[in-house]
C-alpha positions, -999 to +999 in steps of 0.1 A: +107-186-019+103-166+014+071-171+033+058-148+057+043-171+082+009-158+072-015-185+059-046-175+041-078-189+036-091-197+003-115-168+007-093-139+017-068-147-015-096-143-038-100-104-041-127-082-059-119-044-074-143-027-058-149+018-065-160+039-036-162+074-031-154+086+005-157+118+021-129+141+019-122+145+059-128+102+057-101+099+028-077+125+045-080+103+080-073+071+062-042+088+043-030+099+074-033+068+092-018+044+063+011+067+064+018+064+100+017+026+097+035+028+061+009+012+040-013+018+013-043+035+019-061+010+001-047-018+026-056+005+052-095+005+041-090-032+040-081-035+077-104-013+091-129-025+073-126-058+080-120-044+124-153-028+118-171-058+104-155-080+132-172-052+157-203-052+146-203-089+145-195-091+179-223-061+190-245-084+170-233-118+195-234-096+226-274-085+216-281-118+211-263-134+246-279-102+265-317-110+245-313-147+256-305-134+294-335-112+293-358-139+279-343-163+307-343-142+337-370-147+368-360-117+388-378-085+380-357-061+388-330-083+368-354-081+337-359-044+341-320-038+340-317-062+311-346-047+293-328-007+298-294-021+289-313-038+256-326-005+245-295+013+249-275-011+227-310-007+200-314+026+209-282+043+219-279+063+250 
């Protein structure tokens, strides 16, 4: 027996078959990007969407650090910043 020096969780070694349809510019991207890193394209949905769920996780903590600032804050002019920088990350822009 070889091991990898990977250790999984009990969660990530359970798997579930799941069907989606993707657009065809989406599909062609992730082809081209499993390639270059030689692996499945399946594998390659797996890791970026597990990188995209860490990310919005961590837009999620930031809004919630930044909220807590805002709610915290004495100075005005502080608050007002906060306050613009909040609607950006709501908002965009």
């Amino acid at each position: 027996m070889v091991h990898s020096g990977v250790v999984r969780t009990e969660t990530e070694a359970k798997t579930v078959r799941q069907s989606i349809s993707l657009p065809v510019k989406t599909a062609m991207q992730v082809r081209t990007m499993a390639k270059s890193r030689r692996l499945s394209a399946t594998r390659m949905l797996v890791e970026l969407i597990g990188k995209g769920i860490e990310a919005e996780e961590r837009k999620q903590r930031e809004f919630f650090d930044l909220a807590e600032r805002f709610r915290t804050e004495r100075d005005p002019k502080e608050i007002k910043r906060l306050g613009n920088q909040m609607g950006r990350m709501v908002f965009g822009g």
